[in-house]
N, C-alpha and C positions, 0 to 999 in steps of 0.2 A: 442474451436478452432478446436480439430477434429470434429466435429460433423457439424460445418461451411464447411468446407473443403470438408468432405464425403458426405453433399450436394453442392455440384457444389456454392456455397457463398466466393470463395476463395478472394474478397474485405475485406470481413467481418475478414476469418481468420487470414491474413496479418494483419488488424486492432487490430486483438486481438494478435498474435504473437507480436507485437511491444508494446504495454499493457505489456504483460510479459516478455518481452526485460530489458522495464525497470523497471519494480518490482524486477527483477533478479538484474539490475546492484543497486540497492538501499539498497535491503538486505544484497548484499556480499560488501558496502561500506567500513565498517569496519571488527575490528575481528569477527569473526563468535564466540558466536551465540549472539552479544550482538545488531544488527540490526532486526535480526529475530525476536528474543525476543518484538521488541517493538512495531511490525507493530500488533500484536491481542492487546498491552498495547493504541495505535490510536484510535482504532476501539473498546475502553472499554469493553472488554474481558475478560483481567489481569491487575493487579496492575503496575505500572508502575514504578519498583524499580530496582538498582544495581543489576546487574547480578552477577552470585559467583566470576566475577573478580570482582566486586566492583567497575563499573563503568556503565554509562547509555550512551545512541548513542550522539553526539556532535549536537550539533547545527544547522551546516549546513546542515547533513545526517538527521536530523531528518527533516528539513523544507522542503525536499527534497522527504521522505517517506511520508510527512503529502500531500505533492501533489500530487504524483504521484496513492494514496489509496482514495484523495478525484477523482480524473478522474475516478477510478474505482468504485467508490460506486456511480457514476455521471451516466456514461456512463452504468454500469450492475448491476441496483440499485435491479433490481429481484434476481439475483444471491449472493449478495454483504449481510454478516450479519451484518458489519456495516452500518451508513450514516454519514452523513456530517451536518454540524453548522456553524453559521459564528461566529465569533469572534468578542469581543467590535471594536476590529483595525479594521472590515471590511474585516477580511481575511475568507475565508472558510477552514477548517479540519473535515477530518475523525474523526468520534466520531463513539459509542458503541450505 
């Protein structure tokens, strides 16, 4: 996003400031850090288990993260260590 900006691309960086808009508002959905935790668990990183509360992201927040990380693995598939799969249901997700 700075490197867009510090070349005169300021469409671009606005494009990618709003990307990280909503990465930010996805992660801080719930308690911290049990949303952080799960966006490298997406992208098969790490294991995908109970955090030491002993709980994993909800449902909504995850369907939510699992979109918002497949636009970014879509859209800055160079940059991006994960990709993305589609699902028997026809959905696409971030995967590792």
């Amino acid at each position: 996003m700075f490197l867009a900006w510090k070349h005169g691309q300021s469409v671009r960086a606005q494009r990618l400031s709003r990307l990280v808009a909503e990465l930010t508002e996805v992660l801080f959905s719930e308690t911290n850090p049990v949303p952080v935790k799960h966006a490298p668990a997406l992208l098969g990183l790490v294991a995908d288990r109970p955090s030491a509360v002993g709980r994993l992201i909800t449902g909504p927040h995850r369907e939510e993260m699992s979109k918002v990380l497949f636009r970014l693995c879509v859209e800055h598939s160079g940059q991006m260590i994960g990709s993305i799969e589609e699902t028997p249901e026809g959905r696409r997700r971030a995967v590792g």
